[in-house]
N, C-alpha and C positions, 0 to 999 in steps of 0.2 A: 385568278384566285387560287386555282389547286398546282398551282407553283409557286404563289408568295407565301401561302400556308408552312407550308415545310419549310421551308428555309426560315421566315420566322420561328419558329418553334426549337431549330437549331443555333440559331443567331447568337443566344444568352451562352450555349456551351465553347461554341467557337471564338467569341468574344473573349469569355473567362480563359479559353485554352491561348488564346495569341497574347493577351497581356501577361500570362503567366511566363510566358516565353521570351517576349518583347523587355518587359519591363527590366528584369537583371539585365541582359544585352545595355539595354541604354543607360543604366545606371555605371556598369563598367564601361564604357564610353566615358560617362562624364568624370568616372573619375581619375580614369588614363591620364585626363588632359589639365588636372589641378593638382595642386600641390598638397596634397594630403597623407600626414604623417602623425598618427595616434599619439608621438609624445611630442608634438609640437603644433598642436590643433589651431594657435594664434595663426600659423604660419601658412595662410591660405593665400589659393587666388590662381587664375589662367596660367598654363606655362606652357604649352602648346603640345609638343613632340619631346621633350624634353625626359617624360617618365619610358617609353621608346627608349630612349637615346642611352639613358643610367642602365636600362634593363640590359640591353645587347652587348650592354660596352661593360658588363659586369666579368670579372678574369671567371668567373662559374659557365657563364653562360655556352659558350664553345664546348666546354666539355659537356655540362648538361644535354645538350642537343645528340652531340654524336655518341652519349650514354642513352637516350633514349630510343635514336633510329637502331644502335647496336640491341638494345634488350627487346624492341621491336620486331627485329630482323629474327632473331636467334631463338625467339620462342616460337615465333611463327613455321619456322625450316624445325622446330625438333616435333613441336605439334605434329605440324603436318605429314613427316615425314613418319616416327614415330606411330600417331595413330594409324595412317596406315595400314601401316606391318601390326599394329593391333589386330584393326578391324578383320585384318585376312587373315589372323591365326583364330580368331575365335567366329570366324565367319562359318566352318563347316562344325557338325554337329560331335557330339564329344560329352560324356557324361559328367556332368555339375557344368557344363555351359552359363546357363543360369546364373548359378552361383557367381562363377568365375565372371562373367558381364556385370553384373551389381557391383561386384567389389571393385573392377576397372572403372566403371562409372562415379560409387561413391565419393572420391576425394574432390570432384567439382562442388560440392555443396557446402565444405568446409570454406567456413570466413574467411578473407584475407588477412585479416589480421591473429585469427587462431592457426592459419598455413605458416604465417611466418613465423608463432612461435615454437611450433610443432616441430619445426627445421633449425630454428636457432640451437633451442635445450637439446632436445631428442635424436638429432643427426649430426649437427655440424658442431656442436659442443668440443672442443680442443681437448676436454678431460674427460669426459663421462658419453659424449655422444656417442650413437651408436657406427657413424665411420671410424670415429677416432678408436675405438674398440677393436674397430674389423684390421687397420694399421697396424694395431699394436701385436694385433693376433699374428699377424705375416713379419713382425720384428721391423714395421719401420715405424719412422715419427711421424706421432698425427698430423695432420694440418689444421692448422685454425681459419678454415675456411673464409669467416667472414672481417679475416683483415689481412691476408693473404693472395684474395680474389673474391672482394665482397662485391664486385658487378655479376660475377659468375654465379655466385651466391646465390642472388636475387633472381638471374635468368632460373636458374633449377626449379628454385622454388614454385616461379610462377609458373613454367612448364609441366612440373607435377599438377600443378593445379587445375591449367587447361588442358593438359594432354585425354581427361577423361570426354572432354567437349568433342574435341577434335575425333575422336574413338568412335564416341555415339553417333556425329554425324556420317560419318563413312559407314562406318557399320551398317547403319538405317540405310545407307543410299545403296550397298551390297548387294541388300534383302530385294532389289525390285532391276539386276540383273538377269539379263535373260542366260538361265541354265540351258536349253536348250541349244542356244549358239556356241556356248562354252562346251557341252559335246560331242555338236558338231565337229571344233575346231581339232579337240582330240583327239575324237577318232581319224581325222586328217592329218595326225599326226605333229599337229604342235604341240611345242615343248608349253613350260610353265611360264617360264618367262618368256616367252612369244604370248603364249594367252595374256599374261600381264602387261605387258607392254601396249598390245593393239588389240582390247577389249578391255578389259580391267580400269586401268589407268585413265582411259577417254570417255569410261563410263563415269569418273568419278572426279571428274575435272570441274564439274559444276557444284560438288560437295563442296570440292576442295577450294573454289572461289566463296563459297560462303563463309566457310571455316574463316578465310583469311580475313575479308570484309569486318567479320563479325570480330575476333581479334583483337584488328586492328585498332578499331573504334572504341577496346575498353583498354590497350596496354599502351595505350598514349597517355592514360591517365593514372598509372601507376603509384601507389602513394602507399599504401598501407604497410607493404611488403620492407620499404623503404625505410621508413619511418622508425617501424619492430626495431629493424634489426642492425642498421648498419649507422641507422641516422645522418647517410647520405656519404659517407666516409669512408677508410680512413679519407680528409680533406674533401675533395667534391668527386669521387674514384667510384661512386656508386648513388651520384646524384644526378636527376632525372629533371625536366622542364617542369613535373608539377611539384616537385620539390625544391626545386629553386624558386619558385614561386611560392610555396609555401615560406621559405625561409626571407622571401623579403615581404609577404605579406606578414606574419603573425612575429618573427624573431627579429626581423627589425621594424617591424608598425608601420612602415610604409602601407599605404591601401593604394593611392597612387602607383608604385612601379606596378606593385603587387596584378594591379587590374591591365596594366601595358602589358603585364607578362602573361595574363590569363589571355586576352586580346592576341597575344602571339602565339600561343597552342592552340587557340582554333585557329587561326592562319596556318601552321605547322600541320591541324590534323588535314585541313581542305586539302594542301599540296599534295600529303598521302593517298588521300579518297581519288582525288583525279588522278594521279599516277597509276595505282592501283585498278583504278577502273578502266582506263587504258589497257592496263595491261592482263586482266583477268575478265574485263567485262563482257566480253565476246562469249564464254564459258556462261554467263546468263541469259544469253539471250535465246 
């Protein structure tokens, strides 16, 4: 009895939590496998692997994919590398620290969708942004960023955005180095980068596995940034797996491929997570 107790008393929460989870899962199931298309709703009925089949074989799809493992890769090595060299410049002590740490931090809290426009008017702007400004000031031709190199575009952007993430956590993981072995090592006469390399770096390898994890698991879903500014374009040159899905779930009413193709991004992100945890998971344990 004072173990059926508890667990009853949990049961209504756990319930409510599994079906809130459960229930979208199987509803995108069912509707991978029917033929369902908002402007032709007569047009129903079983088609098997068929919505699969349109998805993969769509001329978007190749590129979507290898635009998203690229925007994936790219924010990940500027974060990570990046914060880093953050975290170790503002790591020793220095008057407005403080200061100077809040403002590295603040720009994670801005929306994704006010980052992107933030970047579109205010920097990448071809006539009035403030690079196209800094060009004009050195006597050359701005660039119009975001139809010149609108994937590149989109990596900056979201890197600004995560790089204060990336920043905090290292920074934080710094704080509980042991100083003591670090002047040890110096008074032995190691250089800086011997202390960085074989203390520093191995202290902050378990940081640096979360950093990625953590990432990983929201820039596979990339849409806001997308959407602002480039509207996946010019043609599909800065379009992503949840944007192609967007654009056949809502701009061609498909709900059918649309759910094949959400069905393939969790497939997509598991590959990541297992890969990734092969390869950095040893760093958690």
């Amino acid at each position: 009895m004072n173990r059926f107790l508890p667990r009853a008393l949990m049961a209504p929460a756990v319930a409510t939590l599994f079906l809130w989870m459960i229930v979208p899962l199987v509803m995108t199931l069912y509707f991978s496998v029917i033929r369902y298309n908002l402007m032709q709703p007569e047009a129903t009925g079983f088609i098997g692997l068929e919505n699969f089949e349109y998805f993969v074989t769509d001329p978007s799809f190749s590129t979507a994919v290898g635009n998203t493992l690229l925007l994936l890769g790219s924010v990940i090595v500027i974060t990570v590398g990046l914060g880093t060299g953050l975290a170790l410049l503002i790591d020793a002590p220095f008057p407005g620290r403080g200061l100077v740490r809040l403002l590295l931090i603040s720009p994670f809290f801005v929306m994704p969708t006010v980052n992107a426009l933030l970047w579109k008017h205010m920097m990448m702007n071809p006539i009035y942004g403030v690079l196209a400004q800094v060009w004009k000031f050195f006597g050359a031709t701005p660039v119009d960023w975001l139809t010149d190199f609108p994937l590149g575009s989109v990596i900056i952007m979201i890197a600004w955005q995560w790089l204060p993430f990336a920043t905090l956590i290292l920074m934080t993981a710094l704080q509980s180095l042991n100083r003591e072995q670090l002047e040890a090592a110096r008074m032995d006469g190691a250089t800086y980068l011997q202390q960085l390399r074989y203390m520093v770096l191995p202290h902050l390898a378990r940081s640096m596995a979360v950093v990625v994890m953590i990432e990983m698991i929201f820039l596979l879903s990339v849409f806001a940034e997308i959407f602002t500014t480039t509207g996946g374009g010019p043609g599909d040159a800065s379009t992503n797996v949840a944007f192609l899905i967007f654009k056949q779930a809502l701009l061609n009413f498909d709900a059918g491929v649309a759910s094949a193709g959400a069905l393939f991004a969790v497939l997509l992100a598991n590959v990541a997570a297992v890969f990734l945890i092969r390869l950095i998971g040893k760093n958690l344990d």
